[in-house]
N, C-alpha and C positions, 0 to 999 in steps of 0.2 A: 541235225536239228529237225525235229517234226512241227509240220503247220497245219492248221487246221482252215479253212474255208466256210466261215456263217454263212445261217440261213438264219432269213428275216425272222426276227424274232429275238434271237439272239441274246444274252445280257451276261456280263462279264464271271459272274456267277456262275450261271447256268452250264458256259464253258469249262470252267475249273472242274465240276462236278462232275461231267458229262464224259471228257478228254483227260482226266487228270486224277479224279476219282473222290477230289474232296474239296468244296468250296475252299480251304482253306490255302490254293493254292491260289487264288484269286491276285494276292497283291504280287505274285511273282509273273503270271500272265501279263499282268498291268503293265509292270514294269523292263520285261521283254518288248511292247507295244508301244510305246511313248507314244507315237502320233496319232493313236485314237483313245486316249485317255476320256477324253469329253465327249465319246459315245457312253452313251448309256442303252440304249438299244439298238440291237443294230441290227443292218440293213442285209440282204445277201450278197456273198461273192468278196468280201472282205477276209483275205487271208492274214492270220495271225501267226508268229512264229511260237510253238510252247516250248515249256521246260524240257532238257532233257529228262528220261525217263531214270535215269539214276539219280540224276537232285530230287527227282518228284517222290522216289520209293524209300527216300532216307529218312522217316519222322524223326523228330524230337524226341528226348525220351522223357518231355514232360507230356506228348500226345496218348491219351488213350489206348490200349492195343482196340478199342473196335470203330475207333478214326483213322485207325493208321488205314493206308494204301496197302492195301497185297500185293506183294512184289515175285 
C-alpha cells in the first residue's frame, strides 16, 4: 500500500487529483483515513495511506473515457 506525506495546504481533493489522478477518488482516500476525516485542510507531515494503484485504474464503465485514469 502507498502513502502519501501533506504539505500544508493540503485538501482532500487536492490529494485525490494530484496522487490518484481524479478528484473522484476522494471518498475512497477518506475512507482509507478515518481518523482525519474532520481535517479539511491540512497541515504538513500527515501521512495518508492511498488506494491501491489497481482499484484506483479500474473506472466505472458509466465514467467517461476522458475522466477515466490512464492506467
Amino acid at each position: 500500500m502507498n502513502t502519501y506525506t501533506t504539505v500544508q495546504g493540503d485538501m482532500w481533493d487536492s490529494i485525490a487529483y494530484t496522487q490518484l489522478g481524479d478528484v473522484a477518488y476522494t471518498d475512497k482516500l477518506m475512507n482509507l483515513n478515518p481518523e482525519y476525516r474532520d481535517i479539511f485542510i491540512f497541515p504538513a507531515g500527515i501521512v495518508l495511506t492511498l488506494p491501491d494503484a489497481v482499484a484506483v485504474s479500474a473506472p466505472d464503465s458509466a465514467t467517461p473515457p476522458w475522466k477515466r485514469v490512464a492506467g
